[in-house]
BANUNU-347927 format. One record per residue (C-alpha): residue in three letters; x, y, z. Coordinates in steps of 0.1 Angstrom, whole numbers, padded with zeros to 4 digits, always signed. Layout:
REM BANUNU-347927
AlaXYZ ...
//
This chain:
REM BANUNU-347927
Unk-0773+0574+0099 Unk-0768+0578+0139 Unk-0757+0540+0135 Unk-0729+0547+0114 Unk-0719+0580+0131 Unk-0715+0553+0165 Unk-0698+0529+0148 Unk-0674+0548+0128 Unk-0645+0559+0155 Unk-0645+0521+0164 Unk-0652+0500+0128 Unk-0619+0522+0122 Unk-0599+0515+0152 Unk-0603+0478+0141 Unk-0596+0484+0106 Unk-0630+0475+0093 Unk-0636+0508+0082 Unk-0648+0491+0049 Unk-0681+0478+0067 Unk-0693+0510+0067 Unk-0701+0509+0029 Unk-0724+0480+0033 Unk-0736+0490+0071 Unk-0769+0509+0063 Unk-0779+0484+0037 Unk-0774+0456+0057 Unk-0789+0472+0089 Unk-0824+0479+0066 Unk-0824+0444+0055 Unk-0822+0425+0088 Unk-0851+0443+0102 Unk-0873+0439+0073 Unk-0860+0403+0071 Unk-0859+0400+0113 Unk-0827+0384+0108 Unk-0809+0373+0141 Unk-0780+0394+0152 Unk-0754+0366+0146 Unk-0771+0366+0106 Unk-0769+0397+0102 Unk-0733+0399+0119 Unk-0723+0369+0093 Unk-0740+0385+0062 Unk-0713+0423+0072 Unk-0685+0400+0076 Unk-0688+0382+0041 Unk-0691+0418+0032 Unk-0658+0427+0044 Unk-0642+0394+0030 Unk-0655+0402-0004 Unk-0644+0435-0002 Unk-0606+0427+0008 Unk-0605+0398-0013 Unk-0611+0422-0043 Unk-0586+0452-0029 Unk-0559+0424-0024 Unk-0569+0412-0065 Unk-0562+0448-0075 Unk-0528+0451-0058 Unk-0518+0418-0075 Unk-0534+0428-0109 Unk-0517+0465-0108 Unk-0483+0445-0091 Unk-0481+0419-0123 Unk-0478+0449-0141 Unk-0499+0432-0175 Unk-0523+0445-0196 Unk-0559+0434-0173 Unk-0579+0431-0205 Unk-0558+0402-0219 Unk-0583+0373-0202 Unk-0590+0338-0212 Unk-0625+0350-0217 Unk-0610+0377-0244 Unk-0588+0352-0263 Unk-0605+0339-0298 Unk-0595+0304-0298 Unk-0617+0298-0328 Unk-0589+0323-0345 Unk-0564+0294-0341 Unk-0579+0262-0338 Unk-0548+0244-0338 Unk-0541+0257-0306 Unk-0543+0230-0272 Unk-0570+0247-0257 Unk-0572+0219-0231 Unk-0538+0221-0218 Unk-0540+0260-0223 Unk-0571+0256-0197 Unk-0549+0232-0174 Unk-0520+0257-0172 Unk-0551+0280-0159 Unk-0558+0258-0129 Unk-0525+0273-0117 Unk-0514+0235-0108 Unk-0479+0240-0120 Unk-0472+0271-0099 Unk-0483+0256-0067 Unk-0458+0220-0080 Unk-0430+0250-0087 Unk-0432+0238-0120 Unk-0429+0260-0158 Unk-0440+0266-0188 Unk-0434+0276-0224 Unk-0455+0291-0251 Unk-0440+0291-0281 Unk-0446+0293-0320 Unk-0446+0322-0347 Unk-0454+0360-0347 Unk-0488+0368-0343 Unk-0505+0338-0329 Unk-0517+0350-0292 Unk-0484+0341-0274 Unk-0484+0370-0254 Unk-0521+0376-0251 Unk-0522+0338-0236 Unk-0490+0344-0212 Unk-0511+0375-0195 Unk-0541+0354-0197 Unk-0528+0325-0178 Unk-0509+0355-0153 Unk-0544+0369-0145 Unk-0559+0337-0139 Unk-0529+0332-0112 Unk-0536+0368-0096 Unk-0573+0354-0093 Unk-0564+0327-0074 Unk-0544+0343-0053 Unk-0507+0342-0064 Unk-0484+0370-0066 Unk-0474+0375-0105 Unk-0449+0395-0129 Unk-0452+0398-0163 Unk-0425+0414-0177 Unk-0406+0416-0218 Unk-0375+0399-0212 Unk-0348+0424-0225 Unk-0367+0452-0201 Unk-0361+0428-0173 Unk-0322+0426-0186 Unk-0320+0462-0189 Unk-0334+0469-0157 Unk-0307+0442-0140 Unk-0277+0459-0163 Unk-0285+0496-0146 Unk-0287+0481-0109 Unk-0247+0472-0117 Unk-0241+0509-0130 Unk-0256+0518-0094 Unk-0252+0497-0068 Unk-0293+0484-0067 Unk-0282+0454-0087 Unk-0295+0427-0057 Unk-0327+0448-0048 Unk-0338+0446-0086 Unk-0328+0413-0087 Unk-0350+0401-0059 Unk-0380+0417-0078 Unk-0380+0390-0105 Unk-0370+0363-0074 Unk-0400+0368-0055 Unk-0431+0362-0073 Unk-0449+0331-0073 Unk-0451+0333-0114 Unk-0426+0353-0133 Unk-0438+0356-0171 Unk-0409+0365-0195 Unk-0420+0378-0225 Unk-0408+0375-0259 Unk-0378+0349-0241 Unk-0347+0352-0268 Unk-0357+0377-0293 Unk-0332+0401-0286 Unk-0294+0389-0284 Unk-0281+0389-0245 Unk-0254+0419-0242 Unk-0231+0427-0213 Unk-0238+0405-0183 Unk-0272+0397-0202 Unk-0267+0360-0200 Unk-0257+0358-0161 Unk-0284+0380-0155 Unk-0308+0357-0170 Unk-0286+0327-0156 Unk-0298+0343-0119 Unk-0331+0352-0121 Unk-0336+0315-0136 Unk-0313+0297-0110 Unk-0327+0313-0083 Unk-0360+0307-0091 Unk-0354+0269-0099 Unk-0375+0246-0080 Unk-0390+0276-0057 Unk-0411+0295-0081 Unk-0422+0290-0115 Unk-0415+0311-0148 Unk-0435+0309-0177 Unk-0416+0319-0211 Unk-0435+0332-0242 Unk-0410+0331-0274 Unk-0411+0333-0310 Unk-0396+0305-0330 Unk-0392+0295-0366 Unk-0372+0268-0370 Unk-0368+0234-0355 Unk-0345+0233-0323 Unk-0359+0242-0289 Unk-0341+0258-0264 Unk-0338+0224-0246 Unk-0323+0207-0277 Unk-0357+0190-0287 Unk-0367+0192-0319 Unk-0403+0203-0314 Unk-0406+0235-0338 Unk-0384+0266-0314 Unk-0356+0288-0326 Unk-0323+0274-0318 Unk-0307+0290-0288 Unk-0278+0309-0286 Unk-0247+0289-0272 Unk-0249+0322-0239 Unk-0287+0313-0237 Unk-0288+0277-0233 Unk-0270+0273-0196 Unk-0299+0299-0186 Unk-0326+0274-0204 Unk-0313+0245-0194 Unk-0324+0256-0159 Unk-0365+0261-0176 Unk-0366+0229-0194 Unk-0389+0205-0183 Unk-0413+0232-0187 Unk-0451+0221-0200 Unk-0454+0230-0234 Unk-0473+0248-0260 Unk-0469+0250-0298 Unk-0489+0281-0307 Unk-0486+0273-0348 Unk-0500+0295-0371 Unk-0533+0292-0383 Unk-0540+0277-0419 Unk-0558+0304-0439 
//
Protein backbone atom coordinates (compact mmCIF):
# COMPACT_ATOMS: atom_id res chain seq x y z
CA UNK A 1 0.00 0.00 0.00
CA UNK A 2 2.90 2.67 0.87
CA UNK A 3 4.20 1.49 -2.69
CA UNK A 4 1.35 2.67 -4.45
CA UNK A 5 0.73 5.80 -2.30
CA UNK A 6 4.76 6.66 -3.74
CA UNK A 7 4.05 5.88 -6.98
CA UNK A 8 0.85 7.35 -7.55
CA UNK A 9 1.63 11.38 -8.04
CA UNK A 10 4.29 10.15 -10.59
CA UNK A 11 2.60 6.75 -12.53
CA UNK A 12 0.11 9.73 -13.15
CA UNK A 13 2.36 12.50 -14.31
CA UNK A 14 3.43 9.97 -16.96
CA UNK A 15 0.05 8.77 -17.85
CA UNK A 16 0.43 5.30 -16.56
CA UNK A 17 -1.94 5.80 -13.97
CA UNK A 18 -3.43 2.41 -15.24
CA UNK A 19 -0.41 0.41 -13.67
CA UNK A 20 -1.60 1.04 -10.56
CA UNK A 21 -4.42 -1.64 -10.99
CA UNK A 22 -2.03 -4.39 -11.52
CA UNK A 23 0.91 -2.77 -9.16
CA UNK A 24 0.24 -4.61 -5.80
CA UNK A 25 -0.32 -7.89 -7.59
CA UNK A 26 2.62 -7.72 -9.50
CA UNK A 27 4.81 -6.34 -6.67
CA UNK A 28 3.56 -9.75 -4.37
CA UNK A 29 4.46 -11.97 -7.16
CA UNK A 30 8.07 -10.90 -7.95
CA UNK A 31 9.19 -11.39 -4.44
CA UNK A 32 7.58 -14.65 -4.00
CA UNK A 33 8.92 -15.55 -7.45
CA UNK A 34 12.41 -13.36 -6.77
CA UNK A 35 11.94 -12.06 -10.18
CA UNK A 36 14.61 -9.53 -11.34
CA UNK A 37 13.63 -5.97 -11.45
CA UNK A 38 13.82 -5.63 -15.25
CA UNK A 39 11.12 -9.04 -15.09
CA UNK A 40 9.14 -7.69 -13.02
CA UNK A 41 9.35 -4.12 -14.82
CA UNK A 42 8.48 -6.21 -18.30
CA UNK A 43 5.61 -8.28 -16.74
CA UNK A 44 3.74 -4.19 -15.47
CA UNK A 45 4.44 -2.97 -18.85
CA UNK A 46 2.56 -5.91 -20.76
CA UNK A 47 0.10 -4.98 -18.17
CA UNK A 48 -0.27 -1.55 -19.35
CA UNK A 49 -0.18 -2.62 -23.16
CA UNK A 50 -3.02 -5.08 -22.50
CA UNK A 51 -4.85 -2.67 -20.74
CA UNK A 52 -4.74 0.23 -23.58
CA UNK A 53 -4.95 -2.20 -26.23
CA UNK A 54 -8.47 -3.15 -24.74
CA UNK A 55 -9.57 0.76 -23.90
CA UNK A 56 -8.46 1.69 -27.56
CA UNK A 57 -10.93 -1.75 -28.75
CA UNK A 58 -13.73 -0.14 -26.79
CA UNK A 59 -13.54 3.34 -28.33
CA UNK A 60 -13.50 1.64 -31.78
CA UNK A 61 -16.28 -0.89 -30.79
CA UNK A 62 -18.60 2.07 -29.23
CA UNK A 63 -17.22 4.44 -32.43
CA UNK A 64 -18.47 1.68 -35.21
CA UNK A 65 -21.59 2.25 -33.65
CA UNK A 66 -22.93 -1.76 -34.30
CA UNK A 67 -24.53 -4.03 -32.25
CA UNK A 68 -21.09 -5.84 -30.27
CA UNK A 69 -22.95 -9.08 -29.90
CA UNK A 70 -23.27 -9.71 -33.68
CA UNK A 71 -19.70 -11.90 -33.84
CA UNK A 72 -18.51 -14.53 -36.15
CA UNK A 73 -18.51 -16.71 -33.11
CA UNK A 74 -22.49 -15.87 -32.71
CA UNK A 75 -23.40 -16.49 -36.42
CA UNK A 76 -25.09 -20.18 -37.08
CA UNK A 77 -23.56 -21.06 -40.26
CA UNK A 78 -25.14 -24.49 -39.97
CA UNK A 79 -28.54 -22.30 -40.34
CA UNK A 80 -27.47 -21.63 -43.98
CA UNK A 81 -25.13 -23.98 -45.29
CA UNK A 82 -25.14 -22.62 -48.58
CA UNK A 83 -23.37 -19.84 -47.34
CA UNK A 84 -19.22 -19.39 -48.43
CA UNK A 85 -18.08 -19.64 -45.08
CA UNK A 86 -14.48 -19.73 -46.40
CA UNK A 87 -14.52 -16.53 -48.15
CA UNK A 88 -16.88 -15.18 -45.28
CA UNK A 89 -13.68 -16.19 -42.96
CA UNK A 90 -11.19 -14.47 -45.64
CA UNK A 91 -13.13 -11.10 -45.63
CA UNK A 92 -12.40 -11.58 -41.63
CA UNK A 93 -8.61 -11.48 -42.05
CA UNK A 94 -9.28 -7.80 -42.87
CA UNK A 95 -7.03 -8.23 -46.15
CA UNK A 96 -9.21 -6.20 -48.32
CA UNK A 97 -9.30 -3.17 -46.03
CA UNK A 98 -5.56 -2.90 -45.69
CA UNK A 99 -5.50 -3.46 -50.24
CA UNK A 100 -8.45 -0.53 -49.97
CA UNK A 101 -10.42 -2.96 -51.50
CA UNK A 102 -14.69 -3.78 -50.99
CA UNK A 103 -17.16 -5.92 -50.48
CA UNK A 104 -20.77 -6.97 -51.00
CA UNK A 105 -23.09 -9.19 -49.13
CA UNK A 106 -26.01 -9.72 -50.85
CA UNK A 107 -29.08 -12.21 -51.19
CA UNK A 108 -32.79 -12.25 -49.68
CA UNK A 109 -34.49 -11.10 -46.39
CA UNK A 110 -33.53 -12.97 -43.52
CA UNK A 111 -30.46 -14.78 -44.30
CA UNK A 112 -27.73 -13.06 -41.81
CA UNK A 113 -26.67 -10.20 -44.17
CA UNK A 114 -26.62 -7.78 -41.59
CA UNK A 115 -25.55 -10.01 -38.70
CA UNK A 116 -22.34 -10.95 -41.10
CA UNK A 117 -21.64 -7.20 -42.12
CA UNK A 118 -21.25 -6.29 -38.17
CA UNK A 119 -19.51 -9.53 -37.79
CA UNK A 120 -16.84 -8.87 -40.28
CA UNK A 121 -16.95 -4.81 -38.76
CA UNK A 122 -15.96 -6.31 -35.28
CA UNK A 123 -13.40 -8.46 -36.48
CA UNK A 124 -11.84 -5.13 -38.26
CA UNK A 125 -12.15 -3.18 -34.76
CA UNK A 126 -10.11 -6.22 -33.30
CA UNK A 127 -7.46 -5.83 -35.45
CA UNK A 128 -7.10 -2.50 -35.10
CA UNK A 129 -9.05 -0.54 -37.75
CA UNK A 130 -11.24 2.27 -37.25
CA UNK A 131 -14.97 1.12 -38.42
CA UNK A 132 -18.69 2.53 -39.15
CA UNK A 133 -21.49 0.65 -39.55
CA UNK A 134 -24.30 2.55 -40.43
CA UNK A 135 -28.16 1.75 -42.42
CA UNK A 136 -27.81 3.52 -45.54
CA UNK A 137 -30.82 5.87 -45.72
CA UNK A 138 -29.77 7.07 -41.91
CA UNK A 139 -26.50 7.95 -43.44
CA UNK A 140 -28.54 9.90 -46.44
CA UNK A 141 -30.60 11.53 -43.96
CA UNK A 142 -28.02 12.56 -41.79
CA UNK A 143 -26.04 14.21 -45.15
CA UNK A 144 -29.64 15.85 -46.38
CA UNK A 145 -29.85 17.91 -42.76
CA UNK A 146 -26.03 19.04 -42.87
CA UNK A 147 -27.39 20.98 -46.28
CA UNK A 148 -30.45 22.42 -44.27
CA UNK A 149 -27.60 23.79 -41.81
CA UNK A 150 -24.53 24.48 -42.98
CA UNK A 151 -22.63 21.01 -41.26
CA UNK A 152 -23.01 19.32 -44.63
CA UNK A 153 -18.84 18.76 -45.14
CA UNK A 154 -18.33 17.95 -41.29
CA UNK A 155 -20.93 15.06 -41.59
CA UNK A 156 -19.65 14.21 -44.64
CA UNK A 157 -16.09 13.61 -43.55
CA UNK A 158 -17.66 11.13 -40.81
CA UNK A 159 -18.46 8.52 -43.45
CA UNK A 160 -14.89 9.61 -45.36
CA UNK A 161 -12.68 8.77 -42.57
CA UNK A 162 -13.03 5.33 -41.45
CA UNK A 163 -10.90 2.60 -42.61
CA UNK A 164 -14.22 0.35 -43.16
CA UNK A 165 -17.52 2.05 -43.79
CA UNK A 166 -20.39 -0.70 -43.67
CA UNK A 167 -23.70 0.45 -45.42
CA UNK A 168 -26.46 -1.37 -44.51
CA UNK A 169 -29.41 -2.45 -46.22
CA UNK A 170 -27.48 -0.55 -49.62
CA UNK A 171 -30.66 0.33 -52.03
CA UNK A 172 -33.70 -0.55 -50.23
CA UNK A 173 -35.06 2.72 -49.84
CA UNK A 174 -35.43 4.92 -53.20
CA UNK A 175 -32.63 7.98 -53.12
CA UNK A 176 -34.64 11.34 -52.60
CA UNK A 177 -33.32 14.93 -52.84
CA UNK A 178 -29.61 15.00 -53.28
CA UNK A 179 -29.76 11.29 -52.06
CA UNK A 180 -27.91 10.01 -55.07
CA UNK A 181 -24.86 12.74 -54.92
CA UNK A 182 -24.76 12.10 -51.51
CA UNK A 183 -24.15 8.63 -51.95
CA UNK A 184 -22.04 9.55 -55.28
CA UNK A 185 -19.48 11.40 -52.46
CA UNK A 186 -19.21 9.36 -49.72
CA UNK A 187 -18.34 6.47 -52.43
CA UNK A 188 -16.08 8.72 -54.63
CA UNK A 189 -14.23 9.93 -51.93
CA UNK A 190 -13.72 6.88 -50.45
CA UNK A 191 -12.55 5.10 -53.74
CA UNK A 192 -9.19 3.58 -53.63
CA UNK A 193 -8.47 5.10 -49.98
CA UNK A 194 -10.76 3.22 -47.76
CA UNK A 195 -12.95 0.40 -48.18
CA UNK A 196 -16.90 0.09 -47.85
CA UNK A 197 -18.64 -2.98 -47.46
CA UNK A 198 -22.41 -3.04 -48.72
CA UNK A 199 -25.05 -5.41 -47.24
CA UNK A 200 -28.29 -5.40 -49.72
CA UNK A 201 -31.31 -7.37 -50.29
CA UNK A 202 -31.96 -8.65 -53.74
CA UNK A 203 -34.51 -10.73 -55.58
CA UNK A 204 -34.05 -10.76 -58.90
CA UNK A 205 -31.16 -11.29 -61.32
CA UNK A 206 -29.19 -7.94 -62.13
CA UNK A 207 -26.48 -6.71 -59.79
CA UNK A 208 -25.77 -3.31 -59.26
CA UNK A 209 -22.70 -3.68 -61.44
CA UNK A 210 -24.70 -5.07 -64.41
CA UNK A 211 -23.72 -8.84 -63.69
CA UNK A 212 -26.15 -11.19 -63.59
CA UNK A 213 -25.29 -12.91 -60.34
CA UNK A 214 -28.70 -12.95 -58.39
CA UNK A 215 -29.00 -8.72 -57.01
CA UNK A 216 -31.94 -6.34 -57.51
CA UNK A 217 -31.42 -4.23 -60.45
CA UNK A 218 -30.34 -0.70 -59.60
CA UNK A 219 -31.91 2.29 -60.07
CA UNK A 220 -30.68 4.32 -63.15
CA UNK A 221 -29.65 7.49 -59.92
CA UNK A 222 -27.89 4.50 -58.07
CA UNK A 223 -25.79 2.97 -60.51
CA UNK A 224 -23.04 6.03 -61.14
CA UNK A 225 -22.74 5.69 -57.18
CA UNK A 226 -22.15 1.71 -57.60
CA UNK A 227 -20.19 1.83 -60.29
CA UNK A 228 -17.63 3.43 -58.10
CA UNK A 229 -18.07 -0.23 -55.43
CA UNK A 230 -17.88 -2.65 -58.05
CA UNK A 231 -15.08 -4.83 -58.11
CA UNK A 232 -16.10 -5.51 -54.72
CA UNK A 233 -15.55 -9.39 -53.37
CA UNK A 234 -18.68 -10.94 -53.27
CA UNK A 235 -21.22 -12.91 -51.36
CA UNK A 236 -24.49 -14.55 -52.30
CA UNK A 237 -26.19 -15.06 -48.95
CA UNK A 238 -29.25 -17.44 -50.67
CA UNK A 239 -31.78 -18.63 -48.74
CA UNK A 240 -31.68 -21.80 -47.10
CA UNK A 241 -33.65 -24.86 -48.51
CA UNK A 242 -36.10 -25.95 -45.89
Amino acid sequence: MELTHQLTPMLRTLRLSGILETLDVRNRQAVEQQTSFVEFLTVLLQDEVERRAQSKLRLRLRRAAFDPTKTLEGFDFSFNPKLNKAQVFDLATCQFIERHENALLYGPTGVGKSHLGQALAHEACRRGFDVLFIDTAKMLSHLAGGRADGTHEPRLARYTRPDLLVLDDFGLKPLRGPGAEDLYDVINERYEKASILLTRACCSTRSITGRTDGTTCHPARERRAANRASGATTIFARRPCT
